[in-house]
NUKOLDREN-270837 format. One record per residue (C-alpha): x, y, z; residue in three letters. Coordinates in steps of 0.2 Angstrom, whole numbers, plus 5000, padded with zeros to 4 digits. Example, Ala and Ser with C-alpha at 12.3 -4.5 7.8 and 13.67 -1.06 7.14 Angstrom:
<atoms>
<atom px="5062" py="4978" pz="5039" code="ALA"/>
<atom px="5068" py="4995" pz="5036" code="SER"/>
</atoms>
This chain:
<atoms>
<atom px="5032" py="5101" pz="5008" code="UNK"/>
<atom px="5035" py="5086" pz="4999" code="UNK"/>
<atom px="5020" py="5078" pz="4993" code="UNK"/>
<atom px="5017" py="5059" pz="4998" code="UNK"/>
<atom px="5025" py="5046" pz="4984" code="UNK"/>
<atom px="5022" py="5030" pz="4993" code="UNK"/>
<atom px="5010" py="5022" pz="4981" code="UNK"/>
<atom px="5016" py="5031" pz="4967" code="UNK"/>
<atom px="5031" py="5021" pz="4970" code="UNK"/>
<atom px="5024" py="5006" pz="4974" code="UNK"/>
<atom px="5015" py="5006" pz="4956" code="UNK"/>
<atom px="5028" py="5011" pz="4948" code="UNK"/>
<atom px="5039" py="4996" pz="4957" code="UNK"/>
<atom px="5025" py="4986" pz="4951" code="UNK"/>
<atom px="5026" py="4989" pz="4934" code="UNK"/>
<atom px="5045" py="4986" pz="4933" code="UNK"/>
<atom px="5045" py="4971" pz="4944" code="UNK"/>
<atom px="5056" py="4982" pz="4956" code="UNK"/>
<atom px="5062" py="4970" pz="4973" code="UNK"/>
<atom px="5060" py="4977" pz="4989" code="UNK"/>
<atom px="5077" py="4980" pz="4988" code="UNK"/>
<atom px="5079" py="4991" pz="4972" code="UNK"/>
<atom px="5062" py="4998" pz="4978" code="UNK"/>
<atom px="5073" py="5006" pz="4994" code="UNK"/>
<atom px="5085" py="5013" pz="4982" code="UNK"/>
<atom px="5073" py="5021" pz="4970" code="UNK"/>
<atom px="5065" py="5029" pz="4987" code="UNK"/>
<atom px="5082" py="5037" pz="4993" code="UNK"/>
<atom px="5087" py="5044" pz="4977" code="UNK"/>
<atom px="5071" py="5051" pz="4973" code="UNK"/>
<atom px="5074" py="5059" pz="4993" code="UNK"/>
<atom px="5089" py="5065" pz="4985" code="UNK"/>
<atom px="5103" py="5053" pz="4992" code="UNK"/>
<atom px="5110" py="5048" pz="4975" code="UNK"/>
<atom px="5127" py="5042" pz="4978" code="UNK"/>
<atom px="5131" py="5024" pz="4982" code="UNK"/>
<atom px="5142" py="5029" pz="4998" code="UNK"/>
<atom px="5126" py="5037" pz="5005" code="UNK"/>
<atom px="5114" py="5027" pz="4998" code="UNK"/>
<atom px="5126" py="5011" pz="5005" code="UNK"/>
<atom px="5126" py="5020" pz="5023" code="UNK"/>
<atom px="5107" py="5021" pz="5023" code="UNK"/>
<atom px="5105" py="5003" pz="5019" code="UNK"/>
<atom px="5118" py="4996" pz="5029" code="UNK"/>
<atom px="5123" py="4988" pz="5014" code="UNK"/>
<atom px="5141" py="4989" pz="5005" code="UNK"/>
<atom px="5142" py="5002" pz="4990" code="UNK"/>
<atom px="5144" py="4986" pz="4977" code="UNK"/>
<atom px="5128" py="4979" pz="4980" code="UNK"/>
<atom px="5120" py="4996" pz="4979" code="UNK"/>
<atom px="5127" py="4997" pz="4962" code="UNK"/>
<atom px="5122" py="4981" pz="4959" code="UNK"/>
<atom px="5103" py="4985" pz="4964" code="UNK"/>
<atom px="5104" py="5004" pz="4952" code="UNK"/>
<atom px="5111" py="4993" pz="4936" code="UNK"/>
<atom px="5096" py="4980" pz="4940" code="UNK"/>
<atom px="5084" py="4995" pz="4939" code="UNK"/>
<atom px="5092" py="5001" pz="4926" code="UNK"/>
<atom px="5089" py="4986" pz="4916" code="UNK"/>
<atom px="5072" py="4986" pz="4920" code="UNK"/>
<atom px="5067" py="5003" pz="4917" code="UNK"/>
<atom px="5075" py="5002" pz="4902" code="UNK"/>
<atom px="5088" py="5019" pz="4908" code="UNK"/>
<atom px="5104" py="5022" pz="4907" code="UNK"/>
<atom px="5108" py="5032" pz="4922" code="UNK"/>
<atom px="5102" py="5037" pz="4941" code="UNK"/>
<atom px="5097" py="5053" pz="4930" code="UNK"/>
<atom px="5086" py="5041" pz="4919" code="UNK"/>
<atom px="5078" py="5032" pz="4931" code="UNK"/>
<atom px="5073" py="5046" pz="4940" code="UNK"/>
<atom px="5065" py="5056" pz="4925" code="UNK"/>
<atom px="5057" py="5038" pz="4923" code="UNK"/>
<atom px="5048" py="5042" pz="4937" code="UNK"/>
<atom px="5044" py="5058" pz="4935" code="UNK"/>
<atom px="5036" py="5053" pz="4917" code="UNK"/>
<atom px="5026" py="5039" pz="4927" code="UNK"/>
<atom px="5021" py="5051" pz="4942" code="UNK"/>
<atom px="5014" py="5064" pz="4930" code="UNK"/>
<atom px="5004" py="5051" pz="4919" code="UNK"/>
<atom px="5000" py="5042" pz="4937" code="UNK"/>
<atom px="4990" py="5060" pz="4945" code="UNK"/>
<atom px="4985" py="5064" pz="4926" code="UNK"/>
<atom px="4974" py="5050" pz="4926" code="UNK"/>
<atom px="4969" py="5053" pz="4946" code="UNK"/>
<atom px="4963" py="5072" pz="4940" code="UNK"/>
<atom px="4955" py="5067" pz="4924" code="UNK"/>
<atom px="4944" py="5056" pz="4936" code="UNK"/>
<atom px="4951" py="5038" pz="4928" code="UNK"/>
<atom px="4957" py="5035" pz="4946" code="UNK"/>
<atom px="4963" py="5018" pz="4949" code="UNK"/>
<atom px="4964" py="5008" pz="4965" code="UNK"/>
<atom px="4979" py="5013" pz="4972" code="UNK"/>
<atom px="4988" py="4998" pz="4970" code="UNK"/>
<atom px="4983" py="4997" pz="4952" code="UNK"/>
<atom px="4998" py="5004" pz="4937" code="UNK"/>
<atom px="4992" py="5015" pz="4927" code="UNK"/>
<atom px="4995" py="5010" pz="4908" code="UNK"/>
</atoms>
């Protein structure tokens, strides 16, 4: 069972200034789809402007790679429920600092 990363994400797209766009990419290649073909199909959207949106978030993450941005979010998820379990819990909608 996965566990739910919606507003993970959404905090995390906050904090980068993510578009919805890029936001739809980050969310299929955290589901695994991770190449632009498939992440293109998906979309409906050609494979150009898929690597258009990953070099945008790229950029704004500060990576270097699909593999960067994803351990990106890994590093933000685990600071994100550290601070849920440690009873600093923000509003959902809140980023975690």
């Amino acid at each position: 069972m996965k566990p739910d990363v919606k507003v993970p994400i959404a905090a995390f797209s906050k904090k980068y200034n993510l578009s919805p766009r890029e936001q739809d990419v980050l969310r299929l290649m955290i589901d695994r789809v991770v190449n632009a073909e498939d992440i293109s199909q998906k979309l409906g959207i050609s494979q150009n402007t898929v690597r258009i949106h990953v070099k945008n978030i790229n950029n704004k993450v500060g990576a270097r790679s699909k593999t960067e941005i994803l351990s990106a979010f890994i590093d933000f998820l685990e600071s994100y429920y550290e601070r849920i379990l440690s009873g600093g819990a923000q509003e959902p909608h809140q980023v975690p600092t």
